[in-house]
C-alpha positions as CSV (number, residue, x, y, z in Angstrom):
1,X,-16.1,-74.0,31.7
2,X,-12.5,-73.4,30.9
3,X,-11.3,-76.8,30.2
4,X,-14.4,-78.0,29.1
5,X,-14.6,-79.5,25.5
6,X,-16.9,-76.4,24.3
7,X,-16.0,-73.9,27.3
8,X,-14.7,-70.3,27.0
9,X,-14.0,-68.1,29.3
10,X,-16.6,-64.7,28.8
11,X,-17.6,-61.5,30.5
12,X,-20.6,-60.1,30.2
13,X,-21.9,-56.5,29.8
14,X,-26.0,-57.1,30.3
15,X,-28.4,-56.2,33.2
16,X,-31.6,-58.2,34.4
17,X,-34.0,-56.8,36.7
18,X,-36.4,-59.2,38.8
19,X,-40.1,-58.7,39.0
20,X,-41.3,-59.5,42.7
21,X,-44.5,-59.8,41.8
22,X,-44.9,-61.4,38.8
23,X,-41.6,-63.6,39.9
24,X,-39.3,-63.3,36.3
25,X,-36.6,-61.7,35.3
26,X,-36.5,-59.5,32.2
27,X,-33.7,-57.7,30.5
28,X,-32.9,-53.9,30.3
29,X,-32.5,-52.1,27.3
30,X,-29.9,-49.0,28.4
31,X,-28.7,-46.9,26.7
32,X,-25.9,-44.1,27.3
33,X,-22.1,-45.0,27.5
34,X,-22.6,-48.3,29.3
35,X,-19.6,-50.2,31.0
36,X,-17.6,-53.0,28.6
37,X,-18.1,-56.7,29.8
38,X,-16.5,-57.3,32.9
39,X,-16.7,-59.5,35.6
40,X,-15.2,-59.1,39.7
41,X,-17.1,-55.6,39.6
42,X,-17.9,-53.4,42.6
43,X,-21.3,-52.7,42.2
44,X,-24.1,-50.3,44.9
45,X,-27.1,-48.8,44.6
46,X,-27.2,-45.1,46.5
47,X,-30.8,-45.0,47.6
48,X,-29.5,-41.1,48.6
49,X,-28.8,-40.3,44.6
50,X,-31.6,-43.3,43.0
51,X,-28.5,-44.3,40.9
52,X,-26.3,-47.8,41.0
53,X,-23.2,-47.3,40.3
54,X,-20.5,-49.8,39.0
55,X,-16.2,-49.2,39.6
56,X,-13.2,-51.7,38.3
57,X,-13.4,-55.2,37.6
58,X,-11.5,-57.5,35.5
59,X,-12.2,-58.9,31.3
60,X,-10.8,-62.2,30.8
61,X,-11.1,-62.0,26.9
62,X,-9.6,-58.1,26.5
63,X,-5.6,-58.7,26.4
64,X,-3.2,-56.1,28.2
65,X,0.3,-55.2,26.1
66,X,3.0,-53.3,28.1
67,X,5.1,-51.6,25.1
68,X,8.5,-50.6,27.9
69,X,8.5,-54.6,29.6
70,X,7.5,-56.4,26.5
71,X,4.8,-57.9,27.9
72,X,1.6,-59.5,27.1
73,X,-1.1,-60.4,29.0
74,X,-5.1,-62.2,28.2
75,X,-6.5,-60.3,31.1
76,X,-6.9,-56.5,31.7
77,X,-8.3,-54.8,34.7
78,X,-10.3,-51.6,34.8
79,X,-10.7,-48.8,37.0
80,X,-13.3,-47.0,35.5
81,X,-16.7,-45.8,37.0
82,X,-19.6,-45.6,35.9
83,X,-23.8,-44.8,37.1
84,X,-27.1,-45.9,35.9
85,X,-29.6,-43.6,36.4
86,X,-33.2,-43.0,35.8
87,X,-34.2,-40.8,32.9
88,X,-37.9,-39.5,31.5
89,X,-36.7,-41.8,28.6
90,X,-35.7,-44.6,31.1
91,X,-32.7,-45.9,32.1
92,X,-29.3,-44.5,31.3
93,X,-25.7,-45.0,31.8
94,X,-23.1,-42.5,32.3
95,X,-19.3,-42.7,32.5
96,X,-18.0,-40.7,35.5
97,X,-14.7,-38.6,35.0
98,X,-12.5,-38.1,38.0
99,X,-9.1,-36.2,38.6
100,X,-7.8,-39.1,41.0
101,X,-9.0,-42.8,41.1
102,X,-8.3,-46.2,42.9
103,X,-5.5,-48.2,41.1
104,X,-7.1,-50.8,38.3
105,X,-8.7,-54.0,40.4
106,X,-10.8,-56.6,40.8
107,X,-13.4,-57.6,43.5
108,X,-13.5,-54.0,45.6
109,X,-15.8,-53.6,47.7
110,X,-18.0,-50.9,46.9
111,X,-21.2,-49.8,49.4
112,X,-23.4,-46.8,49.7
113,X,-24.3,-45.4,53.2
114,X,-28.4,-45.6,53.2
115,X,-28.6,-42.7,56.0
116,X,-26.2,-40.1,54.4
117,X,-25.7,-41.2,50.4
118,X,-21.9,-41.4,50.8
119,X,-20.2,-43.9,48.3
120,X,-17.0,-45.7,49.9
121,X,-14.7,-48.7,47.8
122,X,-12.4,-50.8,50.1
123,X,-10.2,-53.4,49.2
124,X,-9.6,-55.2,46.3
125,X,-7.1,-57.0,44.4
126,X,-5.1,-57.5,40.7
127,X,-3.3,-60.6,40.0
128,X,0.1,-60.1,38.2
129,X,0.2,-63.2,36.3
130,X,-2.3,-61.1,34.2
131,X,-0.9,-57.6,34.5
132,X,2.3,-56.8,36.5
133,X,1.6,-54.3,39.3
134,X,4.7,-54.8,41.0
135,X,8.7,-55.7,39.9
136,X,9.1,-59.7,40.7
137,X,5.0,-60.3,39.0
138,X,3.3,-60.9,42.4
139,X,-0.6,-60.8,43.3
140,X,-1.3,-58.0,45.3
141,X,-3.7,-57.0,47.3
142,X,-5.4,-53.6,48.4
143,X,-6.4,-52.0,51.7
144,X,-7.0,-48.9,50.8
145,X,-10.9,-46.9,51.7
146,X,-11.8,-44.1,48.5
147,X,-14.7,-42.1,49.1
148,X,-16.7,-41.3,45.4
149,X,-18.5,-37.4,45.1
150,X,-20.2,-37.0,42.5
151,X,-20.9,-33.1,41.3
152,X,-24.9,-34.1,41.2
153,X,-27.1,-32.6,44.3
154,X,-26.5,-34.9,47.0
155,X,-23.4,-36.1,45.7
156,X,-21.1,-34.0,48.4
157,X,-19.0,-33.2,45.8
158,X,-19.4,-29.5,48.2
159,X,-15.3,-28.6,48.8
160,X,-14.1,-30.8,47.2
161,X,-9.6,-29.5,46.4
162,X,-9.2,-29.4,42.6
163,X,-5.4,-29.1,43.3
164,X,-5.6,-31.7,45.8
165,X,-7.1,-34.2,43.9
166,X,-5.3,-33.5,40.9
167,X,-2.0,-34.9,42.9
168,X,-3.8,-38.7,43.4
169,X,-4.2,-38.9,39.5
170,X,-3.8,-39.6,36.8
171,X,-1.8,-42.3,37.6
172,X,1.8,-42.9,35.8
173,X,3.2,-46.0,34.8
174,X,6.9,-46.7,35.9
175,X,9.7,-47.3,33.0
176,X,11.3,-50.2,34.4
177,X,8.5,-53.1,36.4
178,X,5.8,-51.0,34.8
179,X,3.3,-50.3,37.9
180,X,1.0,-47.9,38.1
181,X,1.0,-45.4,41.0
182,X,2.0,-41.4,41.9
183,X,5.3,-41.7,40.3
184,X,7.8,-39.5,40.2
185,X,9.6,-37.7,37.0
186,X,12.8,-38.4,35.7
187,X,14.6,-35.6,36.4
188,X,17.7,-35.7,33.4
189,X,17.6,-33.9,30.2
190,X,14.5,-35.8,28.9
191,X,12.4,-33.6,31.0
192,X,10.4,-35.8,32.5
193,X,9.6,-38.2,29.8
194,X,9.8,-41.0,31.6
195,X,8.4,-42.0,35.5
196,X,10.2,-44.2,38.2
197,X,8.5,-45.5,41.3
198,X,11.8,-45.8,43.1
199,X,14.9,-45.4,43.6
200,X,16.1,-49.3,42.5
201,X,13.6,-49.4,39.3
202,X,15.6,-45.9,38.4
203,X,19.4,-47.4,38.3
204,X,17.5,-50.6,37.0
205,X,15.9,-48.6,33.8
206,X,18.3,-46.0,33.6
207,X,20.6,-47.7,30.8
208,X,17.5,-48.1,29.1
209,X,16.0,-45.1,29.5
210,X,19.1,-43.2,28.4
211,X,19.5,-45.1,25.3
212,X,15.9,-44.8,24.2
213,X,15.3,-41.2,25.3
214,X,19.0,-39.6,24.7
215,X,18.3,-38.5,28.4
216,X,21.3,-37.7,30.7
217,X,21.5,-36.6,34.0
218,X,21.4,-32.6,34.8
């Protein structure tokens, strides 16, 4: 539809349910804090919990800016989560808040375990020519397995480490290529203003960094 004469390219933020019985499809009305159009989405229904829940995805319409590489891109990925559950008033979405999360992606894989209600993603992938996850602007793809509790009963959010968590996220984004991960904190007189993945991206940015920050080294 991209190169056609009248085509666009468009996400979409509705739900349809299908009637087996009387064979149609009809639109829900939800209401709540509903996820923005997106398409690529990881989506499951927990049988465990009666709730579908929705993580990550990409827009091709909402447009990325990265204010320390100058750059601008037409595509932004998400990482967000988010359930639809069933209420007395019928059904309702919810945004879920959590310490640590998967990086942003698109087409994870995200299933529910029928027999014990436990919510896994795996996989995924984000495509720099639209946001730059790595230095050199390559595609990347994920291998990684998250596990999603949800403090809800059945949720085994039992035990879950605060502190522990709390080190996975939020993520940081790095001065210099501008990927997102566990950084670490300069450590000059800027007091941690600023994050580096690595060792390279810090002598890269440094020059940078030290004339925008006034930061030198302690």
């Amino acid at each position: 539809m991209a190169n056609e004469p009248l085509g666009a390219l468009s996400a979409y933020d509705d739900m349809w349910s299908w009637d087996l019985k009387a064979e149609k499809w009809q639109r829900q009305r939800i209401v709540g804090n509903p996820p923005c159009p997106r398409t690529e989405g990881g989506c499951t229904y927990n049988e465990k919990l009666s709730k579908t829940i929705v993580f990550a995805g990409f827009s091709p319409t909402l447009p990325t800016n990265f204010v320390e590489t100058n750059n601008s891109f037409n595509f932004s990925y998400y990482a967000d989560t988010f359930i639809c559950e069933d209420s007395p008033k019928g059904l309702k979405w919810k945004q879920v808040l959590t310490r640590g999360f998967p990086t942003y992606r698109a087409q994870s894989n995200l299933f529910s375990d029928p027999a014990t209600g436990r919510t896994f993603t795996f996989g995924g992938y984000t495509n720099s020519e639209y946001v730059p996850d790595g230095k050199h602007i390559d595609s990347r793809r994920f291998g990684d397995l998250w596990e999603l509790k949800l403090d809800v009963p059945g949720g085994h959010f039992e035990g879950v480490d605060f502190a522990e968590e709390a080190k996975a996220g939020p993520w940081q984004r790095c001065f210099t290529c501008g990927s997102a991960g566990p950084w670490k904190r300069c450590a000059g007189s800027c007091r941690g203003r600023v994050f580096f993945c690595d060792t390279e991206c810090q002598k890269d940015g440094w020059k940078e960094h030290k004339e925008k920050h006034k930061c030198a080294k302690t």
